[in-house]
ROTOR-133002 format. One line per 8 residues: number of its first residue (from 1); for each residue x, y, z of N, C-alpha, C, O. Coordinates in pm, whole numbers, plus 50000, padded with zeros to 5 digits. Layout:
<recs>
NUM) X Y Z X Y Z X Y Z X Y Z; ...
</recs>
This chain:
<recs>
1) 32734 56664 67090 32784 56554 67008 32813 56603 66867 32726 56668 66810; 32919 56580 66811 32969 56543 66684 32835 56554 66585 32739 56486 66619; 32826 56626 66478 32703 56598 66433 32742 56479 66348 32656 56391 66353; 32840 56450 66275 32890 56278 66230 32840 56194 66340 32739 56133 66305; 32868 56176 66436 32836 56086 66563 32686 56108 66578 32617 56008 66601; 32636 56210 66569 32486 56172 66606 32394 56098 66452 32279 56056 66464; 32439 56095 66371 32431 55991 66237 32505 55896 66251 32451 55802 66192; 32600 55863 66295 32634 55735 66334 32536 55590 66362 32447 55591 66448
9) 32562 55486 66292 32454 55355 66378 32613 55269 66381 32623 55160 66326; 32717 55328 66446 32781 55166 66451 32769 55148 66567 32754 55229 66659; 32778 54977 66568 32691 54920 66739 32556 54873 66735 32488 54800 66807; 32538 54936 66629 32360 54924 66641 32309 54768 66556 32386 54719 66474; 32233 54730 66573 32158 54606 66524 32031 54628 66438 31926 54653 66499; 32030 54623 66345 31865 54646 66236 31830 54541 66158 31906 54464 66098; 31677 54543 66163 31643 54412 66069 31580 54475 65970 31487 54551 65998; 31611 54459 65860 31486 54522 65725 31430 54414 65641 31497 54351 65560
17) 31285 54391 65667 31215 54315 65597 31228 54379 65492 31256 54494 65460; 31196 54248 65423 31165 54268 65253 31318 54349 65219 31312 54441 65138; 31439 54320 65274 31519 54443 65252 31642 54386 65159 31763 54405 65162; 31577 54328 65096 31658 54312 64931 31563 54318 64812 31568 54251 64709; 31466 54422 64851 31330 54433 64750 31407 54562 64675 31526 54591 64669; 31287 54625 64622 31291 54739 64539 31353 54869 64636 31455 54931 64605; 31294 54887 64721 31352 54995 64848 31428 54944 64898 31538 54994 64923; 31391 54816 64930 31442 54745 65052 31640 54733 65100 31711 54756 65199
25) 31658 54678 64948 31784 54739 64923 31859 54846 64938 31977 54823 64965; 31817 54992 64924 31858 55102 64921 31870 55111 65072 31972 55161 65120; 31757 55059 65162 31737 55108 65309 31860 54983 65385 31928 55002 65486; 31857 54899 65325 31985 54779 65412 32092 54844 65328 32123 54905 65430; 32158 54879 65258 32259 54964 65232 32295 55073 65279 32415 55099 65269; 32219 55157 65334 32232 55267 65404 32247 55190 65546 32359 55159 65587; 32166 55170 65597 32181 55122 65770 32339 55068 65764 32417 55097 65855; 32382 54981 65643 32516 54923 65632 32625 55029 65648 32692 55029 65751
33) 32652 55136 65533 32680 55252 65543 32726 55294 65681 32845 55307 65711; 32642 55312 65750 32621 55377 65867 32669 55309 65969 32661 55350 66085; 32722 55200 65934 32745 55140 66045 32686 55024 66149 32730 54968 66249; 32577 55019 66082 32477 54911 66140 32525 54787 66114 32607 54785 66023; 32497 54672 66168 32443 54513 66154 32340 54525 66100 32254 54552 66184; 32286 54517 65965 32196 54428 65858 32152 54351 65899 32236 54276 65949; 32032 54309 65913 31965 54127 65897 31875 54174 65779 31814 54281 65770; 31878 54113 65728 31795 54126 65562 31691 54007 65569 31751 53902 65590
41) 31588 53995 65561 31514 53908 65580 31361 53905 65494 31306 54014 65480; 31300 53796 65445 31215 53796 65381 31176 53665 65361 31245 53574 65406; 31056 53640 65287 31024 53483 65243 31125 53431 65134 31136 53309 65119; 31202 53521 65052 31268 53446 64984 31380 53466 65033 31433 53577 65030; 31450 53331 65103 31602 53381 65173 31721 53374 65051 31839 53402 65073; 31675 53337 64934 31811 53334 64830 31852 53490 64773 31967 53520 64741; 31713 53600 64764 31751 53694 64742 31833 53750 64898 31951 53784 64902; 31745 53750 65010 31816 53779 65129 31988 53743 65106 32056 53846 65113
49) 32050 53644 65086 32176 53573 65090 32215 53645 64950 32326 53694 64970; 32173 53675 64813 32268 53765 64726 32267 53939 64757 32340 54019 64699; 32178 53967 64847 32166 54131 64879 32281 54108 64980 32395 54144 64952; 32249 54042 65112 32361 54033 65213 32516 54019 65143 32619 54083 65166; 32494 53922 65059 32661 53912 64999 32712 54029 64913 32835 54025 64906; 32666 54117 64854 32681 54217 64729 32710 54346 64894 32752 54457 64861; 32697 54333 64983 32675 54407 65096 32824 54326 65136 32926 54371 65085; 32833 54227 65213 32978 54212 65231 33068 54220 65158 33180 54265 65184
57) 33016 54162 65023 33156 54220 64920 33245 54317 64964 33367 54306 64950; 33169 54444 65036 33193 54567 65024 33268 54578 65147 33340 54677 65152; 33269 54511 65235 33310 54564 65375 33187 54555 65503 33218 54554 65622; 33101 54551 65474 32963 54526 65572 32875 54436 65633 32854 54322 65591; 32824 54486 65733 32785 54357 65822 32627 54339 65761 32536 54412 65800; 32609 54237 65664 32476 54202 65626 32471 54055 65628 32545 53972 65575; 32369 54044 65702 32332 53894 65718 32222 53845 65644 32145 53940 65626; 32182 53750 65598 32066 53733 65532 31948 53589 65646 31975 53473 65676
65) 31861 53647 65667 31758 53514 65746 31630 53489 65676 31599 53587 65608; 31541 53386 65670 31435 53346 65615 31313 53392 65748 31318 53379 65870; 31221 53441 65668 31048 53451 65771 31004 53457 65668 31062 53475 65561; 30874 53439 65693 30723 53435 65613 30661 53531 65709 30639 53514 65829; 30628 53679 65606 30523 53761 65721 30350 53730 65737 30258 53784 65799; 30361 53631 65658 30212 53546 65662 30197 53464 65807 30092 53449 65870; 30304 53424 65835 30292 53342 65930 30314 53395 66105 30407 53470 66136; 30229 53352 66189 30314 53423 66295 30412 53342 66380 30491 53382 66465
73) 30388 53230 66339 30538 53126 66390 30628 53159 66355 30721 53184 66433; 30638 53173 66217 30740 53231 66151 30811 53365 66155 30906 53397 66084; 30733 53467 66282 30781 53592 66286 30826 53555 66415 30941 53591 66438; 30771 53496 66501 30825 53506 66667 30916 53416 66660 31007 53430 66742; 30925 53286 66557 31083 53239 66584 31185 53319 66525 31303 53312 66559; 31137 53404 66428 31265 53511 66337 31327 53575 66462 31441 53548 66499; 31235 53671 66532 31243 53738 66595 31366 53729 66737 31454 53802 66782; 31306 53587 66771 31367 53495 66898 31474 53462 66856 31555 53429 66943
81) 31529 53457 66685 31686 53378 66651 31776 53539 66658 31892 53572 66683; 31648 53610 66622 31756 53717 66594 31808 53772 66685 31921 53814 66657; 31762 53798 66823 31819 53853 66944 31867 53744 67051 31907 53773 67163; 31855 53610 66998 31968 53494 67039 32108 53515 66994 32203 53501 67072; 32122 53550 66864 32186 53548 66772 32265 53655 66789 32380 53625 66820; 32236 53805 66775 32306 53907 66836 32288 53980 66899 32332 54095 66892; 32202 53924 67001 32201 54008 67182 32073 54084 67207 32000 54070 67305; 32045 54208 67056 31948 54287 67056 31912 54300 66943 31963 54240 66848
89) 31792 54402 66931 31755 54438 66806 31706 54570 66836 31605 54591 66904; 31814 54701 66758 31807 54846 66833 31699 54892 66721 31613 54972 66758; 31697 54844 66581 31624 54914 66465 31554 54830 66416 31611 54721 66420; 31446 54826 66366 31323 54748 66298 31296 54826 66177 31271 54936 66226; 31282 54841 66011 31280 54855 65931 31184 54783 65831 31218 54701 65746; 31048 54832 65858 30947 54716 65783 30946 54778 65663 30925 54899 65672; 30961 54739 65565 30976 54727 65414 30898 54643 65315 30883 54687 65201; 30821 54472 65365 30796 54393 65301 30660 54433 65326 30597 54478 65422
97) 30628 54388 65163 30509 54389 65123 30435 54302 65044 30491 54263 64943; 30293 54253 65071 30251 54168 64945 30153 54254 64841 30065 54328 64884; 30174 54238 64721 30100 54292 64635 30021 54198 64531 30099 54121 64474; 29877 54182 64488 29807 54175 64448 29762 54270 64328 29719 54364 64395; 29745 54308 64200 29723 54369 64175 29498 54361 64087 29466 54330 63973; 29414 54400 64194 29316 54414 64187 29196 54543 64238 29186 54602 64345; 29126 54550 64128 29032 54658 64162 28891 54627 64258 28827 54524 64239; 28853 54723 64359 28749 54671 64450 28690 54566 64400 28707 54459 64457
105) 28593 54573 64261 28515 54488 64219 28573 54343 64144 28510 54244 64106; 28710 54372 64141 28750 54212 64108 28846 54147 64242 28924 54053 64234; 28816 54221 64354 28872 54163 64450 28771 54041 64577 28669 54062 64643; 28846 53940 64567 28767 53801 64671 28779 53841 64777 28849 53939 64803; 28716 53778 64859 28722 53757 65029 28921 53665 65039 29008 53680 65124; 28922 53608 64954 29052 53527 64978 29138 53604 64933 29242 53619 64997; 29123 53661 64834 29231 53770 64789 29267 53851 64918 29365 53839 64992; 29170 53929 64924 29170 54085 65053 29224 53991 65208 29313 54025 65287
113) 29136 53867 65214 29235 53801 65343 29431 53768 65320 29523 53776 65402; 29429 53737 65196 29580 53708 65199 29721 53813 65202 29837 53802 65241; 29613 53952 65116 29703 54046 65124 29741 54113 65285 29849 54152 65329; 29608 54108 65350 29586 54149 65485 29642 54063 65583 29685 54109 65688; 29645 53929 65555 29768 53862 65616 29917 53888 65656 29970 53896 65767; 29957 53897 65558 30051 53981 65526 30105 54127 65571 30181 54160 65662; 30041 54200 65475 30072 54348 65501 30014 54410 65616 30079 54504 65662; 29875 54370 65690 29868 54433 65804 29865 54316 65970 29896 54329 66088
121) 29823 54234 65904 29807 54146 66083 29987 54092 66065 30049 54077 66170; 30041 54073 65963 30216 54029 65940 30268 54152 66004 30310 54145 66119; 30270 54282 65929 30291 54388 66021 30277 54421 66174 30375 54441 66247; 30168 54426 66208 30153 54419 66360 30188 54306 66429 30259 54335 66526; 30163 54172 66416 30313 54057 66487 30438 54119 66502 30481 54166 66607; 30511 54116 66363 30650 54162 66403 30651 54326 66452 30769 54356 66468; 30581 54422 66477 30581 54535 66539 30573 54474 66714 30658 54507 66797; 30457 54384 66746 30424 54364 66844 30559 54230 66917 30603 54251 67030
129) 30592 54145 66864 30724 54081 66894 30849 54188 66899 30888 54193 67015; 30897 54242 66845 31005 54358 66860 30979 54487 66911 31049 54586 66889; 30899 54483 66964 30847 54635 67081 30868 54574 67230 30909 54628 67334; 30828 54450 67204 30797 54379 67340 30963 54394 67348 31024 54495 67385; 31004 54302 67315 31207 54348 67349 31263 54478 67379 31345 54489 67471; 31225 54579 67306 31265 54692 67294 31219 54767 67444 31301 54801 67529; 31101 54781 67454 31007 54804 67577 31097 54779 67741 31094 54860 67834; 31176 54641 67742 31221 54594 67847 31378 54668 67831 31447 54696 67928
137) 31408 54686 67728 31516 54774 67720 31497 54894 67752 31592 54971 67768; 31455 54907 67757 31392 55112 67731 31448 55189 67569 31483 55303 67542; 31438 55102 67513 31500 55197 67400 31466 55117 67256 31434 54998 67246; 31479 55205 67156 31422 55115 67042 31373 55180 66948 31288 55258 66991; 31392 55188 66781 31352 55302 66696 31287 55177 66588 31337 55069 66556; 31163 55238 66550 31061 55150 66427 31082 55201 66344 31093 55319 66377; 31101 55187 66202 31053 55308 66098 30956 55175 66004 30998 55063 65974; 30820 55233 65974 30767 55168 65900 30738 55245 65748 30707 55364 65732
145) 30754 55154 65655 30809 55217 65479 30643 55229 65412 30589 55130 65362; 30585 55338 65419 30438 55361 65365 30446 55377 65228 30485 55288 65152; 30405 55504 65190 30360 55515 65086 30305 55669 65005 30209 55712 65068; 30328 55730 64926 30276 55821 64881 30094 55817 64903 30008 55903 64922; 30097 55672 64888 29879 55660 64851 29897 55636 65014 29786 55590 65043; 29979 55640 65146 29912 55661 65289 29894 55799 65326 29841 55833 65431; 29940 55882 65235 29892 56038 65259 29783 56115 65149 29708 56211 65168; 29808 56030 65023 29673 56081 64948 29610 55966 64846 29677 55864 64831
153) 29539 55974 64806 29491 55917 64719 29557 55854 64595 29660 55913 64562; 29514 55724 64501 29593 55711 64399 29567 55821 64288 29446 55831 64268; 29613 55873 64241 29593 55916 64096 29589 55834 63991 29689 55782 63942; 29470 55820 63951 29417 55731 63823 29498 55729 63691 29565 55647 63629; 29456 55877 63675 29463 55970 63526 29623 55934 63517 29662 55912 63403; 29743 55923 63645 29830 55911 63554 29897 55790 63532 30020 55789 63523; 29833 55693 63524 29881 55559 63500 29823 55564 63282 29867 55479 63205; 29729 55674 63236 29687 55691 63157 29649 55543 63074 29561 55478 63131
161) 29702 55484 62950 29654 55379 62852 29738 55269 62891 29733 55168 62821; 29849 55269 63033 29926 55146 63008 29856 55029 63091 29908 54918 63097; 29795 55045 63124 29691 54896 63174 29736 54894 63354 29680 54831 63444; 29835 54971 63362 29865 54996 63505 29795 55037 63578 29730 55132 63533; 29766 55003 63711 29674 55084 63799 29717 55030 63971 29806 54953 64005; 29624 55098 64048 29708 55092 64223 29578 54996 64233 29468 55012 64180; 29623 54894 64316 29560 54768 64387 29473 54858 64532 29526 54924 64621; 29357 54834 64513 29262 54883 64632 29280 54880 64770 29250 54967 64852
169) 29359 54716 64797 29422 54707 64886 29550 54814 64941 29543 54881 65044; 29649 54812 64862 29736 54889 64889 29712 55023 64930 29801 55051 65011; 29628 55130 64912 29593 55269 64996 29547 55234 65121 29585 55294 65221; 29459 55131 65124 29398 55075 65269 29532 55077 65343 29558 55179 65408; 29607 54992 65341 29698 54976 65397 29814 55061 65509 29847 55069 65627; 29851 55124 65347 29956 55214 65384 29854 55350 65463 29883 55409 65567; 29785 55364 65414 29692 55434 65552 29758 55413 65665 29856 55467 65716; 29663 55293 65706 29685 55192 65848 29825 55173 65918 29853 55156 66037
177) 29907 55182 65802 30072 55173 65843 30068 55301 65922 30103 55289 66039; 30026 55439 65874 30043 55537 65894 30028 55549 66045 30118 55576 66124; 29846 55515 66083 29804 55529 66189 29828 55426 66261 29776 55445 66371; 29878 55331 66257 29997 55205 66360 30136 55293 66400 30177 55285 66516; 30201 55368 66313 30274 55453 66339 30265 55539 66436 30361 55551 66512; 30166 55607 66452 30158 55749 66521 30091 55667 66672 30129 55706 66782; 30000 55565 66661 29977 55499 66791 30097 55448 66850 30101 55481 66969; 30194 55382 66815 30300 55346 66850 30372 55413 66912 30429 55372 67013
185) 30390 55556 66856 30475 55627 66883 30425 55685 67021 30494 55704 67122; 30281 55711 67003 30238 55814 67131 30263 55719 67239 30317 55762 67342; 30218 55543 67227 30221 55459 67321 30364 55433 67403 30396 55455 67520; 30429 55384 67301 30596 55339 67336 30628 55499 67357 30749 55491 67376; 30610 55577 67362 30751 55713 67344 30774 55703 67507 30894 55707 67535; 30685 55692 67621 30742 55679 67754 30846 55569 67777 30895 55570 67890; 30891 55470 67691 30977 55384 67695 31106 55428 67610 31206 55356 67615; 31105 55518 67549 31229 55574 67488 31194 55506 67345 31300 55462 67300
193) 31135 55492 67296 31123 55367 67163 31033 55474 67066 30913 55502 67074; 31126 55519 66980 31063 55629 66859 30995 55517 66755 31038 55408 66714; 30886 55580 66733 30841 55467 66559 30791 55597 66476 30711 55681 66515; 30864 55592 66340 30763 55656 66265 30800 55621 66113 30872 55527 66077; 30743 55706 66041 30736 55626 65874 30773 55722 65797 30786 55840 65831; 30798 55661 65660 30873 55688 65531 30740 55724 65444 30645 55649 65467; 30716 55830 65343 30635 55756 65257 30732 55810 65128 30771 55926 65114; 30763 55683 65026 30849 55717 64965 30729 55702 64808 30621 55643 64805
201) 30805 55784 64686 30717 55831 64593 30737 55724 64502 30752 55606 64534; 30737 55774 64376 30740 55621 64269 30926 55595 64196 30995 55662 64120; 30946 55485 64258 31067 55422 64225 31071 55326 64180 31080 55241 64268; 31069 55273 64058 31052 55124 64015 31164 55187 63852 31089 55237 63767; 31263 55187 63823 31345 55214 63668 31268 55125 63603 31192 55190 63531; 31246 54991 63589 31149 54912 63496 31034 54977 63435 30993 54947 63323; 30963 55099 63539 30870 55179 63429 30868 55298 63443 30762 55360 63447; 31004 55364 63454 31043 55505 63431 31134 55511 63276 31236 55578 63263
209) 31086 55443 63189 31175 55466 63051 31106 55606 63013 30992 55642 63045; 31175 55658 62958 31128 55833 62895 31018 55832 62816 30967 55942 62794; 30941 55682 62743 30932 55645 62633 30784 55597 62699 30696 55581 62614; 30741 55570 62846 30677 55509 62902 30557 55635 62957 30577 55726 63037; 30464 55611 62901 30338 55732 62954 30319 55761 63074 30289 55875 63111; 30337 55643 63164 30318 55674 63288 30469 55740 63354 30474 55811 63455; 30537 55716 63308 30678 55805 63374 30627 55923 63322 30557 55982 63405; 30637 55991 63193 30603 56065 63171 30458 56186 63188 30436 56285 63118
217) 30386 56138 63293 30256 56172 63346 30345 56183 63482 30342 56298 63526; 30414 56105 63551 30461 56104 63668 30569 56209 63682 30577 56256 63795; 30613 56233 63635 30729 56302 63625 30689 56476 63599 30735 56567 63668; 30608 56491 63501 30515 56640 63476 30430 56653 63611 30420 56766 63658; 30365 56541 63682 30309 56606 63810 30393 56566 63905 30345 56529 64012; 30491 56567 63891 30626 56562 63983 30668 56705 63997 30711 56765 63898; 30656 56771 64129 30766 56921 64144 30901 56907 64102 30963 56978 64022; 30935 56818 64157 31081 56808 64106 31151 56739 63932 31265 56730 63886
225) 31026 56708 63883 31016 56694 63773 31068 56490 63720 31065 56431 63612; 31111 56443 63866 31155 56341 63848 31095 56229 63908 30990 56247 63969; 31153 56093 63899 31097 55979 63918 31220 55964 64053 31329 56017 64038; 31185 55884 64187 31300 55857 64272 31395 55806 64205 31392 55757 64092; 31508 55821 64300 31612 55727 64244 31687 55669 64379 31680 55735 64483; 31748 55563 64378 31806 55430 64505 31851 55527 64556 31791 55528 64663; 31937 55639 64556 32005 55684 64699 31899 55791 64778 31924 55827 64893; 31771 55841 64702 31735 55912 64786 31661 55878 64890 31643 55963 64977
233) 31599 55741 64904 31566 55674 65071 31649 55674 65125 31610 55691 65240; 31830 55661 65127 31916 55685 65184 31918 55741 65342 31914 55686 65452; 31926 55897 65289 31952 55961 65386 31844 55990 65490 31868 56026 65606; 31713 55970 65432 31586 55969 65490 31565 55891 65617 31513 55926 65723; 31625 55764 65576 31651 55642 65675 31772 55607 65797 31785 55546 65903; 31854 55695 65697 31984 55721 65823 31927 55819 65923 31967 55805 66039; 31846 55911 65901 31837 55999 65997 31696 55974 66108 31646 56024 66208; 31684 55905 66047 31499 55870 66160 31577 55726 66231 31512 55677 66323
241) 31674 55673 66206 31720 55538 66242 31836 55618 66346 31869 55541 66436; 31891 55725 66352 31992 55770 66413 32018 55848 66531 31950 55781 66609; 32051 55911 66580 32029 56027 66682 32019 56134 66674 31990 56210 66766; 32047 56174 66519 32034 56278 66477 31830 56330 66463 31766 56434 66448; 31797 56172 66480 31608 56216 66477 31560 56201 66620 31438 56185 66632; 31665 56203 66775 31627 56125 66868 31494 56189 66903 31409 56123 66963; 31471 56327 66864 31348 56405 66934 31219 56402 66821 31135 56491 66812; 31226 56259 66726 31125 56310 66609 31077 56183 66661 31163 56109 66710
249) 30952 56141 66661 30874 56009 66703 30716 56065 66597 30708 56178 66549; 30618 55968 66582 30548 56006 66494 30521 56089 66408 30429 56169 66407; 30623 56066 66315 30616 56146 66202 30591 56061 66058 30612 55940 66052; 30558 56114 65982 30544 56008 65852 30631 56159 65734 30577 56262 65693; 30756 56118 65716 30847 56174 65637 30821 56196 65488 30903 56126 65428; 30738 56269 65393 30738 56216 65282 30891 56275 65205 30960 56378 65208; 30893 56119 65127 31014 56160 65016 30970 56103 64879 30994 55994 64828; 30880 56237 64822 30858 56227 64737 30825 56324 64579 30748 56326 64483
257) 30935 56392 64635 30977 56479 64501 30913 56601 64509 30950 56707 64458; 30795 56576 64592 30653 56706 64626 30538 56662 64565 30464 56753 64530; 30493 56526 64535 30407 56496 64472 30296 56520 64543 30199 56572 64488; 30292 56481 64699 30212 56550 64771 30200 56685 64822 30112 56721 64900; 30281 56749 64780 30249 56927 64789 30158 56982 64738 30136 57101 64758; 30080 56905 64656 29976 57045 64580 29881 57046 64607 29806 57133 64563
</recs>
């Protein structure tokens, strides 16, 4: 095959939660790119409906739908409109996340239940509703969007005097994403259905100003000396979503400058 054609997704169907977020965007622009059907989906469907439209502007198939990953009604009817709606669902793209920002000792029982709502029992519904489809197909690719802190630890020291710091919850997590990943993969791979993950490094421009301590701490223990930027989930995502990754199944990809290299 064509190595263009084995990067190819036209034909293909993808849903990316949370995928008019901070990543989320970059990763429904690329699948678009490529040729995919978009469903952009999240609790807030007005951003869903201006990401989808800034996406057709262009020429592309982005749709925008409403779910709550809190809810699991709300994921198995998403789920059920979406392959009413257009036949299948070849790519799953989990992206959405809830964030809290608290340290062990100022974190509740209601806090740690709501984030965990969410980010991990929300996660496994819609993994477990869109496998089940995929499964009867024989075919089917997951990529779930981790995290630099699911392969190591936060680094404290470089958030330094700005009052910034990583939510306790969030390493738990993206862990768990990790190892939902690699179970998935070993489980589903006799069904043809690849899952594996992203862990992408620190991308937020709101606190990469030159001027900002923590960019500047981030960026010196950066190999590459830099902060991400929107196109480099790009290509990361075209290729684990494509055929060009058909023989890669549990892997957790980092793209992150080499922050985890040392």
């Amino acid at each position: 095959m064509d190595v263009k054609e084995l990067f190819s997704l036209d034909g293909k169907v993808a849903i990316v939660t949370g995928g008019a977020g901070l990543y989320g965007f970059g990763i429904s622009s690329a699948l678009c790119e490529a040729g995919a059907a978009c469903i952009i989906a999240s609790r807030s469907v007005e951003s869903c409906e201006n990401a989808a439209a800034r996406l057709k502007d262009r020429g592309y198939q982005a749709f925008a739908k409403h779910y709550d990953q809190g809810s699991e009604e709300s994921i198995v009817g998403f789920v059920a409109d979406v392959i009413q709606e257009f036949g299948k669902i070849d790519i799953l793209v989990n992206a959405s996340v809830a964030r809290r920002r608290f340290d062990l000792e100022e974190m509740t029982v209601a806090d740690w239940e709501y984030v965990e709502r969410v980010n991990s029992t929300g996660l496994m519904i819609i993994c477990r509703e869109v496998v089940s489809f995929m499964r009867k197909r024989e075919e089917g690719n997951i990529i779930n969007i981790s995290s630099i802190q699911g392969a190591v630890g936060p680094n404290f020291p470089v958030y330094g005097s700005t009052g910034m710091s990583s939510a306790v919850h969030y390493t738990y997590e993206k862990w768990g994403m990790v190892g939902l990943t690699k179970w998935m993969a070993n489980y589903y791979g006799k069904y043809n259905i690849r899952v594996n993950c992203i862990s992408p490094g620190g991308y937020d421009p709101s606190k990469m100003d030159d001027e900002n301590e923590f960019a500047q701490n981030y960026k010196r223990l950066t190999p590459l000396g830099r902060p991400a930027e929107e196109d480099d989930i790009k290509g990361p995502i075209v290729f684990l979503a494509s055929d060009a990754a058909k023989y890669v199944t549990g892997h957790n990809l980092m793209v992150d400058g080499g922050w985890t290299s040392w």
